[in-house]
Every structure is written in structure tokens, then in C-alpha cells.
BAGU-166887 format. One record per atom (N, C-alpha, C, CB): x, y, z. Coordinates in Angstrom, 3 decimals, always signed. Glycine has a CB too. Example, Ala and Ser with C-alpha at 12.3 -4.5 7.8 and 13.67 -1.06 7.14 Angstrom:
REM residues 2
+13.190, -5.690, +7.800
+12.300, -4.500, +7.800
+13.200, -3.300, +7.800
+11.308, -4.473, +9.046
+12.850, -2.250, +7.080
+13.670, -1.060, +7.140
+12.900, +0.030, +7.870
+14.084, -0.598, +5.725
END
This chain:
REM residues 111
+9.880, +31.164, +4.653
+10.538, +29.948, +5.088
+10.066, +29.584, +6.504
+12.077, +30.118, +5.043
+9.629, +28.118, +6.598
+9.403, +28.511, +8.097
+10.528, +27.769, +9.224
+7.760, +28.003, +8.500
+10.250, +27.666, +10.244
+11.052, +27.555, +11.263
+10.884, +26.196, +11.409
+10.801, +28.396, +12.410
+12.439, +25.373, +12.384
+12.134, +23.987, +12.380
+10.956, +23.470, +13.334
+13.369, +23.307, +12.720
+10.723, +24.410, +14.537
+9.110, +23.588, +15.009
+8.308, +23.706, +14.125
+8.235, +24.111, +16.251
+8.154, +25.117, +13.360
+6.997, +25.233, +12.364
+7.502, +23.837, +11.137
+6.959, +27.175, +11.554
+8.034, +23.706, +10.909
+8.282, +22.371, +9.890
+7.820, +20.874, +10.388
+9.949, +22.221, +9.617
+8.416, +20.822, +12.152
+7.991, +19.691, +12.795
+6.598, +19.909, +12.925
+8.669, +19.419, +14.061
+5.734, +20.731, +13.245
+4.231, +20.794, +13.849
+3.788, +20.133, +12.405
+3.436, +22.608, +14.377
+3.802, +20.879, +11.258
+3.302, +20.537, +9.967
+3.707, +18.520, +9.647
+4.253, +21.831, +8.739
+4.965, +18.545, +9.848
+5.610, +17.106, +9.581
+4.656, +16.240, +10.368
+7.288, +16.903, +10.128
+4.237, +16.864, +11.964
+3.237, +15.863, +12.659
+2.419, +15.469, +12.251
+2.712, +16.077, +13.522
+1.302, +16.431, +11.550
-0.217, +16.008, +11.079
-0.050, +15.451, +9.679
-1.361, +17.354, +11.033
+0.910, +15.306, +8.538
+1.185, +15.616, +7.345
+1.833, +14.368, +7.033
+1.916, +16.868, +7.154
+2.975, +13.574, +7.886
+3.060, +12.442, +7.484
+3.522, +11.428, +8.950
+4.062, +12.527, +6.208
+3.219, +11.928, +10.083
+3.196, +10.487, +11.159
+1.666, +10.274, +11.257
+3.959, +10.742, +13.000
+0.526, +11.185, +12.051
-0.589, +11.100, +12.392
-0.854, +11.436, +11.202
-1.070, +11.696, +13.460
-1.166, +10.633, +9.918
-1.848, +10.655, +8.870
-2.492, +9.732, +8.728
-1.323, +10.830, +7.977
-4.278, +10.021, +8.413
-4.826, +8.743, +7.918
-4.722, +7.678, +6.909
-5.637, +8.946, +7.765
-3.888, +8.772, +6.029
-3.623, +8.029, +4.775
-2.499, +7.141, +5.112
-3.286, +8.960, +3.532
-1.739, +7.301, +6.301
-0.413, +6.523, +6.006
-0.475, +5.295, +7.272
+1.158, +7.714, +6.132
-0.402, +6.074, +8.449
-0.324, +5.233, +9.835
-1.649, +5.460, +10.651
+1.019, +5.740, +10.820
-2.264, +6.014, +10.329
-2.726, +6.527, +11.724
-4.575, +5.906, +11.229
-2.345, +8.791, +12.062
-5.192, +5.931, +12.335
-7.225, +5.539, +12.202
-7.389, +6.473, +13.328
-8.106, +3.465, +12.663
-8.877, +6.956, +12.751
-9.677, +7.640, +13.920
-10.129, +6.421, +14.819
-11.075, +8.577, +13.350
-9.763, +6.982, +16.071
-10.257, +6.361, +17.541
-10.676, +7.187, +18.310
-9.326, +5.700, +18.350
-11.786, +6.646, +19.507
-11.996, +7.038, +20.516
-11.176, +7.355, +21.752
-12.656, +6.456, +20.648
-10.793, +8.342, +21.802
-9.613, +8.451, +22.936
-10.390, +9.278, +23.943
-8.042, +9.272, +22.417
-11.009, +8.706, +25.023
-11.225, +9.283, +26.605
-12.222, +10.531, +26.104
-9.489, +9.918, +27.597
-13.106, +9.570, +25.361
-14.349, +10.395, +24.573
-13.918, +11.715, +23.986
-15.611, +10.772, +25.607
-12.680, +11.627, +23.368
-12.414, +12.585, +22.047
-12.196, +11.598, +20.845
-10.949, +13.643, +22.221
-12.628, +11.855, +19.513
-12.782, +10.779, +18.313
-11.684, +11.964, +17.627
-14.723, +10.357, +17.420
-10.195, +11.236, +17.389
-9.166, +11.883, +16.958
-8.134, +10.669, +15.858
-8.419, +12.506, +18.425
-7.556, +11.789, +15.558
-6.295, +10.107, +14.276
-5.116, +10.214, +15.765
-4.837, +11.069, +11.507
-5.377, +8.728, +15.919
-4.045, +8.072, +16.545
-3.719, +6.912, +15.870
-4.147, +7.683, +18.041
-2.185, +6.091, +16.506
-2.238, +5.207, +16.234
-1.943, +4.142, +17.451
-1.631, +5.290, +15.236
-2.471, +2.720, +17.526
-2.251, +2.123, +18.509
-1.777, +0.965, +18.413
-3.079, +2.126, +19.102
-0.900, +0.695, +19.113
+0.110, -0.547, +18.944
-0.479, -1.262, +20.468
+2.174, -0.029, +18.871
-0.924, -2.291, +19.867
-1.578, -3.778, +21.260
-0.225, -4.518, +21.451
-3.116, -5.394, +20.495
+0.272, -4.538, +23.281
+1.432, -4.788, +23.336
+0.536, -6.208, +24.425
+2.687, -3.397, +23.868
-0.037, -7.318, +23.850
-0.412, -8.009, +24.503
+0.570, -8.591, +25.544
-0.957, -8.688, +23.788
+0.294, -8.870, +26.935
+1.301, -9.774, +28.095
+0.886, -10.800, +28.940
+1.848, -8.956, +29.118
+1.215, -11.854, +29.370
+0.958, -13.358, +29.899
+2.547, -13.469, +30.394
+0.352, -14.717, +28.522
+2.497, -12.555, +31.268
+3.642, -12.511, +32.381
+3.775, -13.714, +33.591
+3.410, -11.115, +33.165
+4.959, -14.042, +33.300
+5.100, -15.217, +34.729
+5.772, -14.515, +35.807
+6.139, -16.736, +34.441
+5.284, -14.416, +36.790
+6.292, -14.360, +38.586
+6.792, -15.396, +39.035
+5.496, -14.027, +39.988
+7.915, -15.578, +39.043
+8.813, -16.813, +40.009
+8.351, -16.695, +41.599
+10.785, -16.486, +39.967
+7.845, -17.689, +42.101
+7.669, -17.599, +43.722
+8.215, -19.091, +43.957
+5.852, -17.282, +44.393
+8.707, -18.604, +45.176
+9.816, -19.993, +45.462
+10.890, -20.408, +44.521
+9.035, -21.345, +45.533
+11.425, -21.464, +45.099
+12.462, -22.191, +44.279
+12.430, -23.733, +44.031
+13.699, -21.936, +44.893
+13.657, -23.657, +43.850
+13.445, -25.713, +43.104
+12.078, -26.245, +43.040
+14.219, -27.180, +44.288
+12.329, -27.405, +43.903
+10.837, -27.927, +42.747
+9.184, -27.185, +43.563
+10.633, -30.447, +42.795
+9.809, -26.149, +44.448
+8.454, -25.739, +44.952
+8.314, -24.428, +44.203
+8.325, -25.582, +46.645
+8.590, -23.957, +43.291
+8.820, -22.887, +42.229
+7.757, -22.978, +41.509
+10.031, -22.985, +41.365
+6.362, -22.000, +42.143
+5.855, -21.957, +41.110
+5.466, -20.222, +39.881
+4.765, -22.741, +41.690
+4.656, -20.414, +38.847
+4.733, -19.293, +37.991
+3.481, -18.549, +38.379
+4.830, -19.665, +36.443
+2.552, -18.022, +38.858
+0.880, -17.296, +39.015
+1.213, -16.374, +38.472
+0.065, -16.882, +40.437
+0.410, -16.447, +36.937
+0.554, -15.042, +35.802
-0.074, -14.297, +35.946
+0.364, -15.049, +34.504
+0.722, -13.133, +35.327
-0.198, -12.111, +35.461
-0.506, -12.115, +34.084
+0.265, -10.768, +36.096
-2.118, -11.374, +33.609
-2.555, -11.493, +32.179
-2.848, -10.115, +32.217
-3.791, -12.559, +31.718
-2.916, -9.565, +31.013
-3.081, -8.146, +30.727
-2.721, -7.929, +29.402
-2.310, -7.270, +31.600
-2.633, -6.141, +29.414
-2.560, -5.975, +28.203
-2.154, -4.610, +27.849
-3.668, -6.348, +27.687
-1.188, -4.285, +27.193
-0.677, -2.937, +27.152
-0.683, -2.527, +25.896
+0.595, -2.767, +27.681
-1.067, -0.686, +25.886
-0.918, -0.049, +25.023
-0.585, +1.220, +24.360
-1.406, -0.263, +24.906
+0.252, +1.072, +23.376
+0.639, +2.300, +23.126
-0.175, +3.179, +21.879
+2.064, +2.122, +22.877
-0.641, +4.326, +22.719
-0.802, +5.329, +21.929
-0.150, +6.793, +21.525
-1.685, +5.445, +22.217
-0.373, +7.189, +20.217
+0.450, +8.089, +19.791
-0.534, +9.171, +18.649
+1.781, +7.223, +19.129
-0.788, +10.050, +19.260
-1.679, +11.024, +19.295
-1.206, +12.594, +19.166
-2.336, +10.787, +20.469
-1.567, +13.356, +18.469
-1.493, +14.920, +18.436
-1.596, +15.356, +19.496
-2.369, +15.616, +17.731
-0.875, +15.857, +20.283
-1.317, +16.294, +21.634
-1.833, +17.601, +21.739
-0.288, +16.214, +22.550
-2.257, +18.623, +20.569
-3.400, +18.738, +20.074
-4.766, +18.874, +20.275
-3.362, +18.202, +19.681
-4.696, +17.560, +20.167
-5.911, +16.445, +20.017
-6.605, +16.108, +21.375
-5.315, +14.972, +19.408
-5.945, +16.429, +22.355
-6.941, +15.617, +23.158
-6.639, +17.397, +23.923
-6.474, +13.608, +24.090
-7.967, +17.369, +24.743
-8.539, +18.393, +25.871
-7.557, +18.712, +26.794
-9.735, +17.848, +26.704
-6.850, +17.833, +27.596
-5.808, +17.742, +28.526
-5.189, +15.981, +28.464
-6.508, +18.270, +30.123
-3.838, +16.653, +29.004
-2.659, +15.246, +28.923
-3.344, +14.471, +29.797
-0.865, +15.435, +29.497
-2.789, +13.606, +29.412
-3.134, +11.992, +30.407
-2.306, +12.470, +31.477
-2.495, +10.122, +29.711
-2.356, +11.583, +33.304
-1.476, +11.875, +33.716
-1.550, +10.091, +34.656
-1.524, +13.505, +34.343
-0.095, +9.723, +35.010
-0.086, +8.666, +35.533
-1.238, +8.367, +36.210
+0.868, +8.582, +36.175
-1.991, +6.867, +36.431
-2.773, +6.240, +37.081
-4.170, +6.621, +36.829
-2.410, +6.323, +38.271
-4.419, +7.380, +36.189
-5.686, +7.666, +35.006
-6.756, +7.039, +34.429
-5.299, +7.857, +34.006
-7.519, +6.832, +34.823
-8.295, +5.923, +34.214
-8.648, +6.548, +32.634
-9.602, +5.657, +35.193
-8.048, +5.760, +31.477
-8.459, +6.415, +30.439
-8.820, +5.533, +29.133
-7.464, +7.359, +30.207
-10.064, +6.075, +28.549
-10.308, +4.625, +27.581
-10.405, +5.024, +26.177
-11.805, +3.731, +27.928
-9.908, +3.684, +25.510
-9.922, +3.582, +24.340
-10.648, +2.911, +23.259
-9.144, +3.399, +24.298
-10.798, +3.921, +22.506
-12.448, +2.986, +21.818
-13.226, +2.366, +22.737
-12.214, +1.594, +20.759
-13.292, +0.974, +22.950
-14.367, +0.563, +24.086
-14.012, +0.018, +25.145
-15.276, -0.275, +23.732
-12.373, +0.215, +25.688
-12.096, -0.415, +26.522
-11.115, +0.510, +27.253
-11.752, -1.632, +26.091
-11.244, +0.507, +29.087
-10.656, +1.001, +29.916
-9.270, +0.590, +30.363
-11.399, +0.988, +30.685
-8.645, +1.636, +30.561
-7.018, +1.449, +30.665
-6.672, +2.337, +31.472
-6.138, +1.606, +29.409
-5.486, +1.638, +32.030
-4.841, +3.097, +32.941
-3.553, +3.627, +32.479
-4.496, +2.783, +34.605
-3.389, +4.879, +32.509
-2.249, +5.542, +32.231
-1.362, +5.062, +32.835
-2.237, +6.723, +32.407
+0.010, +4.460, +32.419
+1.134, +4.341, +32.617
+2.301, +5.120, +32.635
+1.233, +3.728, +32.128
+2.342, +6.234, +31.585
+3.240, +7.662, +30.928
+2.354, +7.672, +29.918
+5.067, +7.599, +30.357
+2.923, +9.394, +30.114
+2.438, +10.064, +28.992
+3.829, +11.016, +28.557
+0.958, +10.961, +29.401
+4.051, +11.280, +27.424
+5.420, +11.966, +27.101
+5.190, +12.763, +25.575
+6.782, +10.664, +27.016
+5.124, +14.400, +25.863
+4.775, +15.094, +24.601
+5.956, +14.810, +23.921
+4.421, +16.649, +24.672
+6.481, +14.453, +22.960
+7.894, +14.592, +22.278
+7.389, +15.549, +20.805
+8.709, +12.739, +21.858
+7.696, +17.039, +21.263
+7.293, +17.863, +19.960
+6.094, +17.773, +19.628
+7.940, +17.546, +18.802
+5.230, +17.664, +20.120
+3.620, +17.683, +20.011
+3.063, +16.619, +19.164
+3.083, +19.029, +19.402
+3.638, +15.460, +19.502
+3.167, +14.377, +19.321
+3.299, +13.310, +20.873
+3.921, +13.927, +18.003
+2.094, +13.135, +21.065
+2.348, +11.945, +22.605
+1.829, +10.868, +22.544
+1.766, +12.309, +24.032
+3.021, +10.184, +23.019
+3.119, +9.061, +23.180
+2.391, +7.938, +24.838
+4.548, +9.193, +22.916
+1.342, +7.684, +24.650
+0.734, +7.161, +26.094
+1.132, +5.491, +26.133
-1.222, +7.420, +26.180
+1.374, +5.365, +27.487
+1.513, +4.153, +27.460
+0.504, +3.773, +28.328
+2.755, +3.725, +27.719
-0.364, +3.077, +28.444
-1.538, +2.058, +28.478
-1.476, +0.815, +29.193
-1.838, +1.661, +27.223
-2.065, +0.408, +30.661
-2.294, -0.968, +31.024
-3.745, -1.354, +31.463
-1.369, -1.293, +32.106
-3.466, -2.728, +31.267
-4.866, -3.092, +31.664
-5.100, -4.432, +31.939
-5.787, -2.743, +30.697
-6.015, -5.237, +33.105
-5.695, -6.342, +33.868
-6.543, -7.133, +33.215
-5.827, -6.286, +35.349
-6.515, -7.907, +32.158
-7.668, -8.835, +31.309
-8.165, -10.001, +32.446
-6.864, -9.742, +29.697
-7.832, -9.959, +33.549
-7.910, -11.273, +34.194
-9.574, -11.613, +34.377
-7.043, -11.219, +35.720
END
């Protein structure tokens, strides 16, 4: 019988990070591993000033979450990181093992 991490470790690769179900091989910070990635596109407004001298200067970017075997990659991400995905550079935002699956969160300035 095995134990509940031994059930969770197996549950990780077996049905979240599965190719068959959720997950594609990607390039993660030149390791080619099954993650999955959710594009949290943003076209953020800043309020500066008020009434009618109120204006918006956006910020454009682009955030992302990845969710990966932690496993899988060589060493954790760690805040402010330069770290890339498939073909495009991002910086670490968090990184958070939850049971040996991690979750990275991802920004990046499209401007």
C-alpha cells in the first residue's frame, strides 16, 4: 500500500502533468519537460492625476503561469530571474513547490 505522498508524487506525473490530458512538452530555461502554461495577457491602465487632467500611460505586458514537476527542472526559479520559455524571456515573479508540483509565475514587458 503506499503512502499519501507516495500516492500524491504518482497522482503528479499520472494525471495533472500528463501529456495525454493537460500538459505539452516545453522549453523551460533550456530544460525540454511536460508543463503546462496558462498566457495571462495585460494592457494595464495607471491613473495619474485627476479630473479632466487624468490621464491612463499603460503598461503592456504579459504574464505567465507555469506548472511543472519540480522534478523537472535542475534548480527552482527564484524571484527576479531571468527565465525563458520556449522562445521567449521572462522574469520570475514566484515560484511555489505545492507537493512537487510548481507553480511559476512569469512577467514580461511586451512594450
Amino acid at each position: 500500500m503506499k503512502t499519501f505522498r507516495e500516492q500524491i508524487a504518482a497522482d503528479n506525473t499520472a494525471a495533472f502533468i500528463n501529456l495525454l490530458e493537460f500538459a505539452d512538452k516545453h522549453n523551460l530555461n533550456g530544460t525540454e519537460c511536460s508543463a503546462i502554461l496558462q498566457d495571462i495577457s495585460v494592457a494595464e491602465g495607471l491613473s495619474t492625476g485627476t479630473g479632466s487632467s487624468q490621464t491612463y500611460p499603460g503598461i503592456y505586458g504579459s504574464r505567465l503561469q507555469v506548472n511543472c514537476l519540480a522534478e523537472a527542472l535542475p534548480e527552482l526559479p527564484v524571484y527576479g530571474q531571468l527565465f525563458g520559455v520556449n522562445d521567449k524571456q521572462y522574469l520570475v515573479e514566484s515560484c511555489a513547490d505545492d507537493m512537487g508540483i510548481l507553480t511559476i509565475q512569469l512577467v514580461a514587458n511586451d512594450r
